[in-house]
BALOBA-1460 file (C-alpha; in Angstrom, 3 decimals):
// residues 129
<rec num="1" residu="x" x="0.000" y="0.000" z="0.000"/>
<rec num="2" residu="x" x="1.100" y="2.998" z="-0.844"/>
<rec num="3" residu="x" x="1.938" y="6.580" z="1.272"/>
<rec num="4" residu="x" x="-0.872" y="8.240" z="0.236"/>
<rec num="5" residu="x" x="-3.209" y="5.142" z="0.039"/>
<rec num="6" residu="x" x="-2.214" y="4.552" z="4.074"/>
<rec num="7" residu="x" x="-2.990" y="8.140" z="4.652"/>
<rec num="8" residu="x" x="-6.485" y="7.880" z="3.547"/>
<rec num="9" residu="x" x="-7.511" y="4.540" z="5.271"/>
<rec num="10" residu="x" x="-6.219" y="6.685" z="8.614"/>
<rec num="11" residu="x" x="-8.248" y="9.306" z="7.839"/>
<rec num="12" residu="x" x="-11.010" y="7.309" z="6.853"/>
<rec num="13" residu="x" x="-10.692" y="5.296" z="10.150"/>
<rec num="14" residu="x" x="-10.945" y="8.315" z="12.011"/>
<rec num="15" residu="x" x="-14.127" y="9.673" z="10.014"/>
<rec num="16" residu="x" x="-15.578" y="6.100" z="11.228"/>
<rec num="17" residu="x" x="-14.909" y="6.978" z="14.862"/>
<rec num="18" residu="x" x="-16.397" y="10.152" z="14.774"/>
<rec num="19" residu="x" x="-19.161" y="8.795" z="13.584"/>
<rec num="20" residu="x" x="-19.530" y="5.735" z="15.731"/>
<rec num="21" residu="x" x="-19.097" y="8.062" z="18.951"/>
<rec num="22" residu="x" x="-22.483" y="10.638" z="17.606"/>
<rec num="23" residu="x" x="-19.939" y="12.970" z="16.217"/>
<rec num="24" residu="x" x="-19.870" y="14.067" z="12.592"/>
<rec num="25" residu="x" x="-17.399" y="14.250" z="10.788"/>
<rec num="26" residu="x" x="-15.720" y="14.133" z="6.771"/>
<rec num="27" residu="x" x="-12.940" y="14.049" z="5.292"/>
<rec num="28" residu="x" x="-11.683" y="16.601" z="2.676"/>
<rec num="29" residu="x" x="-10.293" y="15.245" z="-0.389"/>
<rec num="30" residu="x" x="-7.684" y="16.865" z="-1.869"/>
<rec num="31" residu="x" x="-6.280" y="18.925" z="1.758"/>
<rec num="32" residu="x" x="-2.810" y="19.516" z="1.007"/>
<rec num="33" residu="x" x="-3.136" y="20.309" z="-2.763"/>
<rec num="34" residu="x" x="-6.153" y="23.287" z="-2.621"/>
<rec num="35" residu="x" x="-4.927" y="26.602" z="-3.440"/>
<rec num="36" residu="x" x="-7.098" y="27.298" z="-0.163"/>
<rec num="37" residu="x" x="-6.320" y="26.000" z="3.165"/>
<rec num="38" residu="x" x="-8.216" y="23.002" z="4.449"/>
<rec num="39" residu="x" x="-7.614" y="20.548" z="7.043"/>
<rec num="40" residu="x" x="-7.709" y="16.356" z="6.232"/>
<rec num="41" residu="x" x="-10.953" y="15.950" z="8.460"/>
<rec num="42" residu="x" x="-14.220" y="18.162" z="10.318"/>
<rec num="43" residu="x" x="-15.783" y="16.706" z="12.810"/>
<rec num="44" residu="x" x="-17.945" y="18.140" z="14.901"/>
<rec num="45" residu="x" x="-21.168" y="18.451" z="17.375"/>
<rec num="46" residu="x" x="-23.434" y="20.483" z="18.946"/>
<rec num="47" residu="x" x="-20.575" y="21.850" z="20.983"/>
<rec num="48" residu="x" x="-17.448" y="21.750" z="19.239"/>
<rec num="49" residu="x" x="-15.734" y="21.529" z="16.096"/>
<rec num="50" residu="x" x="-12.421" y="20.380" z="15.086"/>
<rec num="51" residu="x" x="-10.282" y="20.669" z="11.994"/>
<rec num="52" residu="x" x="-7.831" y="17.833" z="12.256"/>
<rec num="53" residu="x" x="-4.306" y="17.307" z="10.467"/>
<rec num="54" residu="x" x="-3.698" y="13.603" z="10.019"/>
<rec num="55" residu="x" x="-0.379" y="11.949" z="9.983"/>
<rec num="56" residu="x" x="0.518" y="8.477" z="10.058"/>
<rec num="57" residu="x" x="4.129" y="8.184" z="11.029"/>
<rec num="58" residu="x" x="6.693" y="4.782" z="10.751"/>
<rec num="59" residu="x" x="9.340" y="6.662" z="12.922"/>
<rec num="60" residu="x" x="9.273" y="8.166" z="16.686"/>
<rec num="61" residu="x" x="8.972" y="11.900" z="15.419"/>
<rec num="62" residu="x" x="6.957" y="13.954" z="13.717"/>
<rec num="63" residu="x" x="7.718" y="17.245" z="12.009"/>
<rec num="64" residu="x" x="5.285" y="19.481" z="10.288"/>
<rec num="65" residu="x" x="6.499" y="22.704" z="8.454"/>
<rec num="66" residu="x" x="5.469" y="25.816" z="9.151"/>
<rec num="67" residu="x" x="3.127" y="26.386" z="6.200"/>
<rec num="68" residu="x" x="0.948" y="23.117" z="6.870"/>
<rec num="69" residu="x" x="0.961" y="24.716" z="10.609"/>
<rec num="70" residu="x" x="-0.393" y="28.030" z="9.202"/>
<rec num="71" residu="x" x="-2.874" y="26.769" z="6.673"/>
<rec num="72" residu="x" x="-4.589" y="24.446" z="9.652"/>
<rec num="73" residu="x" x="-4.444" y="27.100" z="12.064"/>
<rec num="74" residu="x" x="-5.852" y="29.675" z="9.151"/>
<rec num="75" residu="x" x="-8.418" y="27.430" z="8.355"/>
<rec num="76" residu="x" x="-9.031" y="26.967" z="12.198"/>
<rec num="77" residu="x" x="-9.544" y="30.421" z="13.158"/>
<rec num="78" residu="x" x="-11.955" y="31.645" z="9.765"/>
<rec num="79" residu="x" x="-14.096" y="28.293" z="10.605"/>
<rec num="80" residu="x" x="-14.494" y="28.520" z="14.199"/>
<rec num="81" residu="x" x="-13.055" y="24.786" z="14.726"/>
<rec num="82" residu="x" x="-10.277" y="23.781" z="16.937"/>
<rec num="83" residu="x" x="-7.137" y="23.137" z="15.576"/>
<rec num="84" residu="x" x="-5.513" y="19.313" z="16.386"/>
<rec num="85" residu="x" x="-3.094" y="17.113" z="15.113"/>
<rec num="86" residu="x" x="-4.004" y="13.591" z="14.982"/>
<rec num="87" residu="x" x="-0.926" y="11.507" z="14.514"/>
<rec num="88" residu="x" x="-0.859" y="7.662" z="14.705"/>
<rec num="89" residu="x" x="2.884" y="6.325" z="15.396"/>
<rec num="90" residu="x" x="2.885" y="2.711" z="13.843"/>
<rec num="91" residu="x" x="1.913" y="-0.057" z="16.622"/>
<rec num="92" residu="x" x="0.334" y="2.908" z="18.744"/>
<rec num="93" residu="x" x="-3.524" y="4.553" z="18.509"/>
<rec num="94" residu="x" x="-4.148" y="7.402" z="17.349"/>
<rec num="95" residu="x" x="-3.144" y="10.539" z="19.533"/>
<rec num="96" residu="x" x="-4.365" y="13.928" z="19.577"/>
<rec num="97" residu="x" x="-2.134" y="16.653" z="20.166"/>
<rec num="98" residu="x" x="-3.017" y="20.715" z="20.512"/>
<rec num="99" residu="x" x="-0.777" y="22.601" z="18.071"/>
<rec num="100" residu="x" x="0.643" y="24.340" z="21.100"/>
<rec num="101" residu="x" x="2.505" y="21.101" z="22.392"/>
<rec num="102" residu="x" x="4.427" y="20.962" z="19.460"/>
<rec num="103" residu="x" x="8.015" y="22.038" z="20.051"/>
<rec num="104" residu="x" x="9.072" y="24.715" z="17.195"/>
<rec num="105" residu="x" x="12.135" y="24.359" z="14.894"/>
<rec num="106" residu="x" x="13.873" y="26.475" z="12.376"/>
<rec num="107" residu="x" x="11.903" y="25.465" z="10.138"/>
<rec num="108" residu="x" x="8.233" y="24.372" z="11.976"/>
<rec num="109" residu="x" x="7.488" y="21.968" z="14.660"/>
<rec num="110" residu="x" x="7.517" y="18.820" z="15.972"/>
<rec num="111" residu="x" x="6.947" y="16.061" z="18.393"/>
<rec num="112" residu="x" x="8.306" y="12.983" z="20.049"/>
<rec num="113" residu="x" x="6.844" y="10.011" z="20.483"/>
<rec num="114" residu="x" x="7.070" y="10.081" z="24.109"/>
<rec num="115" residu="x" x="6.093" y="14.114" z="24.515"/>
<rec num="116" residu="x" x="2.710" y="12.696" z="22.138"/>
<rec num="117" residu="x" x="2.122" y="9.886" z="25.128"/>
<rec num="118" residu="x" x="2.699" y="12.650" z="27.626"/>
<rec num="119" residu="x" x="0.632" y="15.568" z="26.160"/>
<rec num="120" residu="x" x="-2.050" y="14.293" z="23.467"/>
<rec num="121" residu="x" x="-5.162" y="12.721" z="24.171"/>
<rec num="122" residu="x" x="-6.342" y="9.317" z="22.971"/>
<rec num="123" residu="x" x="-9.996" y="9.628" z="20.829"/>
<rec num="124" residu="x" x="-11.850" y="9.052" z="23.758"/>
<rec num="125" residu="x" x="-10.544" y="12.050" z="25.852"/>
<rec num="126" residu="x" x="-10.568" y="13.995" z="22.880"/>
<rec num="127" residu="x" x="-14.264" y="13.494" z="22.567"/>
<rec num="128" residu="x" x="-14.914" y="13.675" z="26.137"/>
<rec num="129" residu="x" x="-16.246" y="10.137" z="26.369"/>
């Protein structure tokens, strides 16, 4: 399976959860290649909502540059969502992490496995269940 092909059966797996837990939620094709930014997935409720950047990762660290950073958190703050990272480490569940846990570098930011474990949240505290 491809990169890209992995990357949509995580975000697809996530759209499922939302959904199984009352949330709604969808995925938006082509994120990452609009002239416009967009996040990978909505979800939302009758409380919140969430844009969500997706990453599936093989290694123990995670770097995003600084323009994927801005387009989520531009897309974020003219929606009205909450801006999260949702990154799945391979062998590990999904983890949510707030764009402010991310430690910067010279050229965006990044986190550790182990600072994910310590700061994200796992679906279910995400979602408040």
């Amino acid at each position: 399976m491809s990169r890209k092909s992995r990357g949509i059966a995580g975000e697809r797996e996530l759209v499922h959860k939302f959904w199984g837990n009352g949330w709604a939620c969808i995925r938006v094709a082509g994120s990452g290649s609009s002239r416009y930014p967009c996040p990978d997935l909505l979800a939302g409720n009758n409380l919140r909502k969430l844009a969500i950047e997706c990453k599936l990762v093989k290694s123990m660290d995670k770097y995003l540059s600084d323009e994927e950073l801005k387009q989520l958190k531009t897309f974020a703050e003219k929606f009205g969502a909450e801006s999260w990272l949702a990154i799945k480490f391979k062998g590990f569940d999904w983890l949510f992490i707030n764009l402010e846990d991310l430690k910067e570098t010279n050229k965006g930011a990044g986190i550790s496995f182990e600072a994910a474990k310590l700061k994200g949240l796992s679906f279910d505290e995400l979602i408040e269940k």
